[in-house]
C-alpha positions in Angstrom: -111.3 98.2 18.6 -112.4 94.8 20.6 -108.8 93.9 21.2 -108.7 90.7 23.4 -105.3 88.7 23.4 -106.9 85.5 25.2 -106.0 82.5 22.8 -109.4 80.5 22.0 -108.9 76.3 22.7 -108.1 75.8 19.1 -105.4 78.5 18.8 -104.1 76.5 21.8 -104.2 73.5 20.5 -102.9 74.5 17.2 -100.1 76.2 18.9 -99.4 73.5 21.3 -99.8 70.6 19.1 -97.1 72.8 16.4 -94.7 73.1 19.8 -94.5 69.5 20.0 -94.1 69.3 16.2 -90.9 71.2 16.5 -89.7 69.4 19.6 -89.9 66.2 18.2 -89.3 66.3 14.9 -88.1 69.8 13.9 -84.8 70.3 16.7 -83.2 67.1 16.4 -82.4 67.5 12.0 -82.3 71.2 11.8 -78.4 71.3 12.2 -78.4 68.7 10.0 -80.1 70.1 7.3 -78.4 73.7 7.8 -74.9 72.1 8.0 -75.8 69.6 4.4 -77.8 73.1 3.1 -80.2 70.4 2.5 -83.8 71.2 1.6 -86.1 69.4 4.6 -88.4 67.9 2.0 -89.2 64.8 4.4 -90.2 67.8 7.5 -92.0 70.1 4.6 -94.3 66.6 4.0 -95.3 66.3 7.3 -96.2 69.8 7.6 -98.3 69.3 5.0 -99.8 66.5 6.3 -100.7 69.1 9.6 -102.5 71.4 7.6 -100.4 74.1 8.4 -99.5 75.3 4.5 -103.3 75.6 4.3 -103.9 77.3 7.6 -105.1 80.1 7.6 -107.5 79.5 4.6 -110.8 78.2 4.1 -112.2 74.9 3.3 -113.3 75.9 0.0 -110.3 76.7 -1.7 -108.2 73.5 0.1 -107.0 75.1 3.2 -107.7 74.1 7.1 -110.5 76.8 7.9 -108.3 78.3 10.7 -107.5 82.0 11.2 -104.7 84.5 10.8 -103.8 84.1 14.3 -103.6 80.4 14.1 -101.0 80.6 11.4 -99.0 83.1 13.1 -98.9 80.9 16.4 -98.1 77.9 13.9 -95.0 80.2 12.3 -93.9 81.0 15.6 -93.3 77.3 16.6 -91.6 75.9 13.7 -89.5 78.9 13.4 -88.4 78.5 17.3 -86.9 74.8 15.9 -85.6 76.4 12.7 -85.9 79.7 11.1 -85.2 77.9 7.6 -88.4 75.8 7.6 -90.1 78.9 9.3 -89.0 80.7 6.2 -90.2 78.0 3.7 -93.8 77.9 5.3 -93.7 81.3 5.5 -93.0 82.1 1.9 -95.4 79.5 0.6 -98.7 80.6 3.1 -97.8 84.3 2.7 -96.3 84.6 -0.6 -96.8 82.1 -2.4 -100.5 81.3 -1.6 -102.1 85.1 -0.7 -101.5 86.5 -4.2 -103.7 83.5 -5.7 -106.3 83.5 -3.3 -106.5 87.1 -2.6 -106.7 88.2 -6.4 -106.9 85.2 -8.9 -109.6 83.8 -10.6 -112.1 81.7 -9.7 -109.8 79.0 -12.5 -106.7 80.2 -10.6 -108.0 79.0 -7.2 -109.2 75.7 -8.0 -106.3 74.9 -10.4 -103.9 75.6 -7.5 -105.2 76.1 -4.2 -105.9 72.6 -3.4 -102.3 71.4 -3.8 -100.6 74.4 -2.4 -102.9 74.6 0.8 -102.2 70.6 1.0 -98.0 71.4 1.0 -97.5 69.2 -1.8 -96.6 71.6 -4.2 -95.1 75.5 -3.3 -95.3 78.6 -4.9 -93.1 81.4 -5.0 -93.5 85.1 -5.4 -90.9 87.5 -7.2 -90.7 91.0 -6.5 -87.3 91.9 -5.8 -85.1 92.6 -8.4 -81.0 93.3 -9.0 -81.9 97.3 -9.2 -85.9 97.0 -7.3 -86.0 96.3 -3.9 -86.8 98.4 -1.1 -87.7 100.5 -4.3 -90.5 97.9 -5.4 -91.8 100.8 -7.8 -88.9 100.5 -9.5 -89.4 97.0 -11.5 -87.6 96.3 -14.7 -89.2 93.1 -15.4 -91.1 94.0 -19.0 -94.6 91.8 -19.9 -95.9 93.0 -23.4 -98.5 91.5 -24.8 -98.9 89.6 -28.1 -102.1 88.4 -29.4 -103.2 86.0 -26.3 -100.1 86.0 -24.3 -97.8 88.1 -22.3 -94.2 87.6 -23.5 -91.8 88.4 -20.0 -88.3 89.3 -19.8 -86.2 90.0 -17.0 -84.8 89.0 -13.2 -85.8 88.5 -9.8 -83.9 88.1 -7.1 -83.7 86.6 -3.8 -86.9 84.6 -4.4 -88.2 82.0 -2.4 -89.2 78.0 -2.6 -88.9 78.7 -6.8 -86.1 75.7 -7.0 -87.3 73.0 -4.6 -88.4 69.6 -6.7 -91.7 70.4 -5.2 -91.7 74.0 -6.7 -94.6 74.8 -9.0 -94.4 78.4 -10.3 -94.1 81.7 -9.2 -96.4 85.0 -9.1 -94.1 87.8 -10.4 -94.5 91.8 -10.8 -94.4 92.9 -14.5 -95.0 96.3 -15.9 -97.0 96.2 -18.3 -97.7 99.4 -19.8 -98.0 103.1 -18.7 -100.4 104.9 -17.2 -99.6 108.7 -16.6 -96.3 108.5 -17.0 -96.2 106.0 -14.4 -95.1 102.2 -15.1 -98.1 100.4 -15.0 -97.0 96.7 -12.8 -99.1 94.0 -13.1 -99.2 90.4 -11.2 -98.3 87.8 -13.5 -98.3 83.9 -13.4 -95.6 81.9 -14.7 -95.4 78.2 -14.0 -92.4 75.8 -13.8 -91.1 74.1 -17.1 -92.6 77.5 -19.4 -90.1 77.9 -21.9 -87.3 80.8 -21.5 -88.2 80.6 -17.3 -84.8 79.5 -15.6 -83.8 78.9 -12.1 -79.8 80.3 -11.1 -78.8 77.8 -8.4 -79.0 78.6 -5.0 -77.2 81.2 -3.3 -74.5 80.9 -0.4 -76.0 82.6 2.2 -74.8 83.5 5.5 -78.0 82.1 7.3 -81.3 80.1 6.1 -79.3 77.3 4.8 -82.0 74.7 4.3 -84.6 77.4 2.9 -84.4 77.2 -1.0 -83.5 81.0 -2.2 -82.1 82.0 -5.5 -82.4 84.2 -8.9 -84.6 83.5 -11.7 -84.8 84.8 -15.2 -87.1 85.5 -18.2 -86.0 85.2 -21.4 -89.1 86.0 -24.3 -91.0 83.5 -22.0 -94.6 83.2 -22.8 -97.6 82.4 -21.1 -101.5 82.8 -21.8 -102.8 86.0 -20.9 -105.3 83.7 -18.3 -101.9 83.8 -16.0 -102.7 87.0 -15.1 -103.3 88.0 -11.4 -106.4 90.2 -10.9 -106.7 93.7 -13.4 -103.7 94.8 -15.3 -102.0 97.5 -13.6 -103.3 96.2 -10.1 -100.1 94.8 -9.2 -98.4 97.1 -7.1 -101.2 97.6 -4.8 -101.9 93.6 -4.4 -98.4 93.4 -3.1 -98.8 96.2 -0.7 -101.7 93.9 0.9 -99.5 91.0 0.1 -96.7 92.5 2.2 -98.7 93.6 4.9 -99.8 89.8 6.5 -96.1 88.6 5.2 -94.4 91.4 7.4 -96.7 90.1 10.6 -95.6 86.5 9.6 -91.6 87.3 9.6 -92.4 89.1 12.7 -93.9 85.6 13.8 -91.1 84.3 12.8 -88.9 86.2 14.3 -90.2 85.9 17.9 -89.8 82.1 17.4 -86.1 82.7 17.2 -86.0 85.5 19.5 -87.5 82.7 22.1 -85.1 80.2 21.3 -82.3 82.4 22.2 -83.7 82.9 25.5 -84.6 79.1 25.7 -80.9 78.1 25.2 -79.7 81.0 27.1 -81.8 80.5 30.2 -80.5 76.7 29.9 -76.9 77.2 29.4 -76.7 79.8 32.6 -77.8 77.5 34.8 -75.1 74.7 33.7 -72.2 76.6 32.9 -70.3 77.7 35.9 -67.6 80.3 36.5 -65.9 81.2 40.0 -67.7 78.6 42.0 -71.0 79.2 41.0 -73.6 78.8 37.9 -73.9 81.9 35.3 -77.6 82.3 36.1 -76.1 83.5 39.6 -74.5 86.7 38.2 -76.6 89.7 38.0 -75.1 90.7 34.6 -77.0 87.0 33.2 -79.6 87.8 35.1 -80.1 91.1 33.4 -80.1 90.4 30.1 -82.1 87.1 30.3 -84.9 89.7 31.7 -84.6 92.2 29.2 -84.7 89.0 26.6 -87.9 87.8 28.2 -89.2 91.4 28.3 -88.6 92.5 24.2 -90.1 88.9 23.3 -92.9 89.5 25.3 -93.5 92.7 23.5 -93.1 91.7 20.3 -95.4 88.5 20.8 -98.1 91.1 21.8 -97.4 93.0 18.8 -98.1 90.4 16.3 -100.8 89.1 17.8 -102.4 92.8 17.9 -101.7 92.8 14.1 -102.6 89.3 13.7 -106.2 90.2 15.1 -106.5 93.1 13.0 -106.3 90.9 9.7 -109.0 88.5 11.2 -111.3 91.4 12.0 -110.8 92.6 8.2 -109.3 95.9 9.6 -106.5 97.9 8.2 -103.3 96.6 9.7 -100.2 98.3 7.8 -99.1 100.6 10.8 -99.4 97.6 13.1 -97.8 95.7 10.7 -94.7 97.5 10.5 -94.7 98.1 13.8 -94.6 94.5 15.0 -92.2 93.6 11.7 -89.8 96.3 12.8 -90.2 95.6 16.9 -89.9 91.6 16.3 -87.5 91.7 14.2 -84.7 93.9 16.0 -85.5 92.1 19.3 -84.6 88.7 17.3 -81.5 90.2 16.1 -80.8 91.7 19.6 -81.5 88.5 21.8 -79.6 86.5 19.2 -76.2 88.7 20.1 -77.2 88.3 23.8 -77.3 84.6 23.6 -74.3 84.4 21.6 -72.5 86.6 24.6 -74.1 84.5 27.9 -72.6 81.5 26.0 -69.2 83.2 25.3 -66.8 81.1 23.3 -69.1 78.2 23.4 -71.7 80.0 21.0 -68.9 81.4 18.5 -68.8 77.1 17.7 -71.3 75.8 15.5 -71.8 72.9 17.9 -74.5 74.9 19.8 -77.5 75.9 18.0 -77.1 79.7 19.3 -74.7 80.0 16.4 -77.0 79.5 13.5 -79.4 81.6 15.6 -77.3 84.2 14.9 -76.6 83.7 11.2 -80.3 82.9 10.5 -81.5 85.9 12.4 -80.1 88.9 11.0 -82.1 88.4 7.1 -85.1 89.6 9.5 -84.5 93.1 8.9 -84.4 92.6 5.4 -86.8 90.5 3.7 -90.4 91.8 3.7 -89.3 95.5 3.7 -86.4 96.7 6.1 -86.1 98.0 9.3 -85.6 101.8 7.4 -88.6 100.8 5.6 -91.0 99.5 7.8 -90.2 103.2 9.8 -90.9 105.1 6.6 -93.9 103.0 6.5 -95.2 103.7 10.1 -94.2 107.7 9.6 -96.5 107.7 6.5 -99.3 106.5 8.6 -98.3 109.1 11.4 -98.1 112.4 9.4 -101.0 111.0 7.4 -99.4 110.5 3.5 -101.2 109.3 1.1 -100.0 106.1 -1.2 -96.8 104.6 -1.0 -93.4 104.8 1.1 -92.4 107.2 -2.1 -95.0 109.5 -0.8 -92.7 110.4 2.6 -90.1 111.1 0.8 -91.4 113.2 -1.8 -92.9 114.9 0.8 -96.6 115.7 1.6 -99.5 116.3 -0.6 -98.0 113.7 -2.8 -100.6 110.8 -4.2 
């Protein structure tokens, strides 16, 4: 397979100068922004200004030329400074971005590309619903088409950069007809300000406070049947592909915050001191600050395996899953081990390990749960055809 984990001198220098990024300007206002619930528009600009909402696509369309692995060392960094802006570049490279460059139009592309790739404008990407989630198959959202124009009703929820001043539409999964008794979903453009598209207001959530997540609605709202993404009916499988790089981004993400855990941990142990002697002393510290180190490493690995697999054009949904499932637990796992090294300390939101562990745990959520993304990796074990629907209807199923 040509598997070589050796970073090349501008992966390096991405991921070095995207360290420094975070160190300097990403730290020192991300309690800020999660205690206001503030939107980092100033921090988003300047990311922008990078090239890293544009990473990992080419100069043609806008972007910065770089590759997959580039914009998952990128994620990695920010995220290790603050999962909430992690999730906002995520959601605008992966989500917001992919559908459009992936499937659009030649018109699409140039319309939008430029802007998005550039991080002054986002785009969002709705596919869960109230009653459609891990059950993406199950979309209620109705297009139906009059003369030249698809007229949409219904909700999505849980979406992503849709409500930020610097929002500029959304990609959302319609169905649009039937097709052997199947719901036919298609992959639908709707931009912000179309008549009868609404924005709820943001959610309280326990974690991500600075990301920008809430419901939006479709009320008989009408746009030209140009908006549409790639061939009626080919929405469900763009999202599949759609989901596949996102699930190695969150796992990105993930080991960003799984690494700051350790970072603060490995910090705090060897100032705190009980009985006469620092933290980092005890074997019990010492034990889980290995293990930490260990499951990071792991995971790292992982996503860079499925990382590479996207850049050689390769199939990557088993490895996918794999590092989204692997990454994502370990997060959740070192963020309950910092949170314990640091004992009553990092129950208090004055250290950062707290929002660690109230940012971390939507990890093995979004993108396809944990359950999922081991449905997923069966399927591609006992050899089932199609979707995750296909395990559990059983085998020979399409």
């Amino acid at each position: 397979m040509g598997l070589c984990f050796d970073l090349t001198d501008e992966q390096e220098a991405i991921r070095q100068t995207c360290g420094e990024f975070a160190d300097q300007v990403v730290a020192p206002r991300a309690a800020e922004f999660d205690r206001n619930q503030e939107f980092p528009y100033s921090v988003v600009a300047q990311m922008g200004e990078l090239g890293l909402f544009g990473l990992p696509y080419p100069t043609a369309v806008g972007g910065a030329g770089a590759d997959f692995v580039s914009y998952l060392l990128a994620l990695e960094e920010i995220s290790r400074a603050d999962a909430a802006l992690g999730i906002t570049l995520e959601a605008g490279v992966s989500l917001g971005i992919a559908p459009i460059f992936h499937f659009g139009s030649e018109q699409q592309r140039e319309r939008y590309l430029p802007e998005l790739c550039s991080g002054r404008g986002l785009w969002a990407f709705g596919l869960t619903e109230p009653e459609a989630g891990s059950d993406a198959a199950g979309t209620a959202t109705k297009a139906v088409r009059e003369g030249g124009e698809y007229v949409i009703d219904g909700t999505k929820s849980f979406i992503t950069n849709a409500g930020t001043e610097i929002s500029r539409g959304v990609t959302i999964t319609a169905v649009t007809g039937n097709s052997g008794g199947r719901p036919q979903i298609s992959a639908i453009m709707v931009e912000k300000g179309t008549p009868g598209y609404r924005q709820a207001p943001p959610y309280r959530k326990l974690g991500w406070h600075a990301s920008d997540t809430r419901e939006l609605s479709f009320d008989s709202c009408r746009v030209p049947i140009a908006n549409l993404v790639g061939r009626e009916g080919g929405g469900f499988g763009q999202f599949l592909k759609v989901l596949e790089g996102g699930r190695i981004a969150i796992a990105a993400l993930s080991v960003g915050v799984a690494q700051a855990c350790l970072d603060a941990s490995l910090g705090y142990s060897q100032r705190r001191r009980q009985f006469g002697r620092t933290l980092s002393r005890f074997q019990a510290t010492q034990m889980k600050l290995a293990d930490m180190a260990t499951q990071i490493e792991l995971s790292r690995l992982m996503v860079w395996r499925a990382g590479l697999l996207v850049d050689q054009g390769q199939p990557a949904g088993r490895f996918a899953a794999m590092a989204k499932l692997q990454a994502s637990e370990t997060a959740t796992w070192c963020a309950n081990q910092a949170v314990q090294i640091h004992g009553g300390a990092g129950f208090m939101e004055d250290l950062p390990v707290a929002r660690y562990y109230r940012d971390v745990k939507i990890n093995e959520i979004g993108e396809g749960t944990s359950e999922i993304q081991r449905l997923v990796i069966a399927s591609h074990l006992l050899g089932f055809k199609g979707s995750v629907s296909s395990l559990l209807e059983g085998p020979g199923t399409a």
